[in-house]
N, C-alpha and C positions, 0 to 999 in steps of 0.2 A: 359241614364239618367232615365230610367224607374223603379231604386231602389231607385227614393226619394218618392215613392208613399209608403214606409213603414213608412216616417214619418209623415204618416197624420194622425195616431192617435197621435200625439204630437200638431200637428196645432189645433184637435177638443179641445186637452185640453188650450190651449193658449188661445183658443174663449172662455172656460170655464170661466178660470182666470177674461178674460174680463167682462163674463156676473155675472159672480160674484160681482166683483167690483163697474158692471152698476145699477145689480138690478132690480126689476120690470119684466117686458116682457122678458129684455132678461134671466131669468135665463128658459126661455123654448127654449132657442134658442137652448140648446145641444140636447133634446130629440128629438127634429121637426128634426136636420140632421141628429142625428146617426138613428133613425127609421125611421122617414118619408121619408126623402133627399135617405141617403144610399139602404132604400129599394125599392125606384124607381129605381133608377140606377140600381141595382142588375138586374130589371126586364126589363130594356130598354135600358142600355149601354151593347157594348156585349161583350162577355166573352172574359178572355183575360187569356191564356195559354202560355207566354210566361217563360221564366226562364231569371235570371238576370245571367251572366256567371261570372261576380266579381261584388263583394257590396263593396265599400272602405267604411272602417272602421263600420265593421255587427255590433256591440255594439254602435254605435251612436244612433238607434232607442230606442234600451232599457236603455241604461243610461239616456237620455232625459225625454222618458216617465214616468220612476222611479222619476226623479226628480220632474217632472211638477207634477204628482199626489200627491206628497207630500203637495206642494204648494195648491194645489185644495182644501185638505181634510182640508189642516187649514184655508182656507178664509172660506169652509162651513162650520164648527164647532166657527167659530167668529161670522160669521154670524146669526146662529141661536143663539149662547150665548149674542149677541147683541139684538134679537130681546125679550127673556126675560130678560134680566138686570142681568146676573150670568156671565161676562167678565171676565175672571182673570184678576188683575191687572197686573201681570205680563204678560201677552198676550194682555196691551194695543193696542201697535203697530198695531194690528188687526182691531184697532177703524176704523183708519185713511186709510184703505184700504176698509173695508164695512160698509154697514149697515145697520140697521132694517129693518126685511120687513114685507106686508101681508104673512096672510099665503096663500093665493093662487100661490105668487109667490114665497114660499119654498115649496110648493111643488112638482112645474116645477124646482125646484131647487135639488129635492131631485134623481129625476128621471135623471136628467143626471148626477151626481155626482154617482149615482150606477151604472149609464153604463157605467161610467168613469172607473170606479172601476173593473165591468167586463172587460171591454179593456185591462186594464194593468196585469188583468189573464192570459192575453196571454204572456205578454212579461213574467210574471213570469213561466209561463209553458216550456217558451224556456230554461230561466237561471235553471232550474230544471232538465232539462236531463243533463247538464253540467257538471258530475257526478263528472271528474276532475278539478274542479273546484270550492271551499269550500263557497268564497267568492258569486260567481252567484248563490252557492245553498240556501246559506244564502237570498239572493236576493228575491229567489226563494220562500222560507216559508216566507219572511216580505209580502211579498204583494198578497199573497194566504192567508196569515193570515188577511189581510186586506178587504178580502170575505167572512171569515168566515171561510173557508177551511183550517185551519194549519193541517192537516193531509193530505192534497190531495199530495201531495210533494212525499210523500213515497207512497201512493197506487197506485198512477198515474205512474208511474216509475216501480215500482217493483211489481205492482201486472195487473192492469189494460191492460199496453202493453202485459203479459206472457199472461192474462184469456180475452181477448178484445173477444167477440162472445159467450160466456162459460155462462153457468147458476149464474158460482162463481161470475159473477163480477158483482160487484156492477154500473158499469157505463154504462153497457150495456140494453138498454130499451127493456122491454120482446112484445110481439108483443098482443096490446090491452089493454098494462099495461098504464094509464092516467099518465098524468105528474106526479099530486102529490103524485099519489101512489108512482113512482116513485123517488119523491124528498126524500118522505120520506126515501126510502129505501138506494140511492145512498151515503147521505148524510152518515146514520146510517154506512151501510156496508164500505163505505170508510175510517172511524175513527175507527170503529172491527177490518178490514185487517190493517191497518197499526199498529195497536197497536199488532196486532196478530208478525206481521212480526219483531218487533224492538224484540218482548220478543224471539222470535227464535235467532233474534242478538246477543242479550245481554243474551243469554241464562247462560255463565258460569260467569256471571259477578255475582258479588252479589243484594241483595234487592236494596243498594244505588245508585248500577250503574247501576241497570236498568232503575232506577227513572232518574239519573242525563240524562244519556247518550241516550233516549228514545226518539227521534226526534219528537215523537207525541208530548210529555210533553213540548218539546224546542219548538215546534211550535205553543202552547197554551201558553208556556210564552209570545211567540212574541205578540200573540193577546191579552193579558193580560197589554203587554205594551202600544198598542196602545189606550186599552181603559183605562190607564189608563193618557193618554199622553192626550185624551178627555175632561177626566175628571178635567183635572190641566186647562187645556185653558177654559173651558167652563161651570164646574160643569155639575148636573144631567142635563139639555137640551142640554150639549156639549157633551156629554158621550151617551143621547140619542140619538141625531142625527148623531154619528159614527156610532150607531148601524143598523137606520132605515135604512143608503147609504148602509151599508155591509151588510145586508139582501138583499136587492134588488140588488146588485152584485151578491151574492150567487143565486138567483134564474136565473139570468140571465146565468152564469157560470152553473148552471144544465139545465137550458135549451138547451145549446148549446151541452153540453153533452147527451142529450135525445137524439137531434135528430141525433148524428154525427154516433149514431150506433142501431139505433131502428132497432127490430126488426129482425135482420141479425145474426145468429147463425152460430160458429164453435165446433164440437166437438173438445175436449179437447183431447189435444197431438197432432192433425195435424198442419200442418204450418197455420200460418196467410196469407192470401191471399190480395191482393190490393181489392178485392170485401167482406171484411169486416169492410168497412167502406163506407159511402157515401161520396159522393164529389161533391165540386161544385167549379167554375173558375171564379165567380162573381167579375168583378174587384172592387165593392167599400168597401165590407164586408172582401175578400179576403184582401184589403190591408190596412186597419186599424184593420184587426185581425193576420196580421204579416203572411199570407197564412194558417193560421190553415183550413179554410176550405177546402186546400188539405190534406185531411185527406188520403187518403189512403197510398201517397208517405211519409207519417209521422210515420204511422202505419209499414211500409213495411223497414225503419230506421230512430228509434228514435231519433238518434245522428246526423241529418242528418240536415242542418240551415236550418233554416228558410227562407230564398233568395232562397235556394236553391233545394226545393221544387217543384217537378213537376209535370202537370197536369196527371192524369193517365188516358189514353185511353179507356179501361176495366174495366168502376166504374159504379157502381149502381146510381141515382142520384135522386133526388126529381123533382115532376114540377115546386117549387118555387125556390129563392134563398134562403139564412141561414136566414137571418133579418126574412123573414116573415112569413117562414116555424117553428121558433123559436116561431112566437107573436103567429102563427095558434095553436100550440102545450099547449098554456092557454086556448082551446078549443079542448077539444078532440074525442068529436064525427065527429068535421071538422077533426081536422087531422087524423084520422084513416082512413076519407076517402079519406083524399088528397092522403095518404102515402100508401094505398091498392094496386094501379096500378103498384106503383114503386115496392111493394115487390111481386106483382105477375111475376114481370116481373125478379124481383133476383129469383125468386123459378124457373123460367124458365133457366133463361141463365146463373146464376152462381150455384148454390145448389146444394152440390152433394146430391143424396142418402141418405147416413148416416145423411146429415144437416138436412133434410126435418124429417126424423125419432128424430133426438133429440131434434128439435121444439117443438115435443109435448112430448115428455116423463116427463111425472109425472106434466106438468102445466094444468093448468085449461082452457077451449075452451076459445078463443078469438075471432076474428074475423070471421064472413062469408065470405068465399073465392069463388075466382072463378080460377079453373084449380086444386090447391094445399090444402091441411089444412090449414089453416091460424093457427097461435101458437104465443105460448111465446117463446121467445128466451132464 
């Protein structure tokens, strides 16, 4: 029974629904468990490396979550259109389920609706390798477009897994490169590559069908819908406050991307190795992030479910878990030095040669090292 702990990012969002509807205090009641709660656990419940050997019915986590987010996004987009008086009236219904608050308590409200939002980036990240399946991909661009991200679909897939360690990839964090240097870059580089990669697609199609058939462009319409779908419930404060939760999703979705491959370099054209990713076996992050932070058995195959994910013996690892080593990473002089030890110790025991040499080729000194050069990856 140890595969119903995937649906407990659906339970956090059900407490959502509730503290929505409760208002007041409880709209901090999500942030206090998804970072407070979950990041103790992480650090005092102990790890659990188990594999589930059958999930009955693996789409029950993701249909659920898909659903319940939907539901979130419109009680907080009511809510804050209630609270300045721009309600559509045709999104009455919305009265009678919330309503007005201080703003101290949409704030608390804003912070767990965008780590709501980050949550269900996972479930979207799974329906995205789905490759054969049109329906899950589609899935897959609504609620990454719901972060911000309607490009991540394609560069995460098609470019990210091929360049994962490589200078090319935008998602890989160079070593002493700070977050937002990094936000900035990942973001920008993940929308170039995927735009880069449809026009090689569509290469003999003509002007029209590269526009129509451009998955970047489909998946900027998708986000184009949603804010416009904002916009009809709530006007400019409901259209805002789509926008404020899917920022703060997006940044939470790059933070997790920072640290899942900082620093950790493969030259280009060798195999991916399980020691190009970090990993961690945190049961409370682990299972309301659907095991993403077994990254390296993800990396090692992409197609591979998510239940079915397993711990890799031979991983590099942080000394915190993902929650906190994530918040550490909105601090970067902390976390260069938390995350020092762990990479002196991959320059040690995984790094060939050639890695340690393409670390530094053509980037700019980073870090003081002890044993290796420390580099950009």
């Amino acid at each position: 029974m140890t595969w119903l702990r995937y649906y407990y990012q659906a339970v956090i969002q059900a407490i959502a629904i509730v503290a929505l509807s409760l208002g007041g205090l409880a709209l901090w009641l999500v942030p206090t468990i998804v970072f407070a709660l979950n990041g103790v656990a992480d650090e005092v419940v102990p790890n659990y490396d188990g594999v589930e050997r059958t999930m009955p019915f693996e789409d029950g986590p993701l249909y659920l979550s898909s659903a319940l987010i939907v539901v979130v996004m419109a009680l907080w987009v009511g809510m804050v259109a209630l609270t300045f008086g721009t309600l559509s009236t045709s999104a009455g219904f919305l009265a009678g389920l919330v309503e007005a608050q201080p703003y101290w308590a949409l704030i608390g409200g804003a912070f767990g609706v965008g780590m709501l939002i980050a949550a269900v980036a996972n479930v979207a990240h799974e329906f995205c390798h789905r490759l054969d399946r049109p329906v899950h991909r589609f899935l897959g661009q609504l609620f990454l477009a719901l972060a911000l991200h309607p490009s991540l679909p394609i560069e995460h897939v098609f470019g990210h897994h091929r360049n994962v360690g490589t200078h090319c990839d935008p998602a890989t964090a160079r070593r002493g490169e700070g977050f937002w240097r990094y936000f900035v870059r990942s973001v920008s580089g993940t929308f170039i590559n995927a735009h880069h990669f449809e026009q090689r697609r569509l290469r003999k199609d003509g002007p029209i069908g590269r526009f129509i058939y451009n998955r970047t462009f489909q998946g900027y319409g998708v986000l184009t819908g949603w804010m416009l779908t904002a916009f009809a419930l709530g006007g400019l404060p409901g259209l805002l406050a789509f926008l404020l939760v899917a920022a703060i999703g997006l940044v939470i979705v790059e933070l997790f991307q920072y640290i899942s491959h900082y620093g950790l370099v493969r030259v280009p054209g060798t195999p991916v190795r399980a020691d190009h990713s970090w990993e961690w076996s945190r049961v409370a992050t682990s299972s309301f992030m659907l095991n993403l932070p077994r990254h390296c058995a993800h990396h090692l195959n992409g197609t591979k479910s998510y239940w079915a994910l397993n711990v890799t013996a031979q991983a590099p690892t942080y000394p915190l878990g993902p929650n906190l080593m994530a918040f550490v990473a909105l601090l970067p002089p902390l976390f260069h030095h938390l995350a020092r030890p762990s990479l002196d110790d991959w320059d040690r025991r995984f790094a060939t040669a050639a890695e340690r040499a393409y670390a530094t080729d053509g980037l700019r000194p980073a870090l003081p090292t002890r044993g290796h050069v420390e580099s950009r990856s």
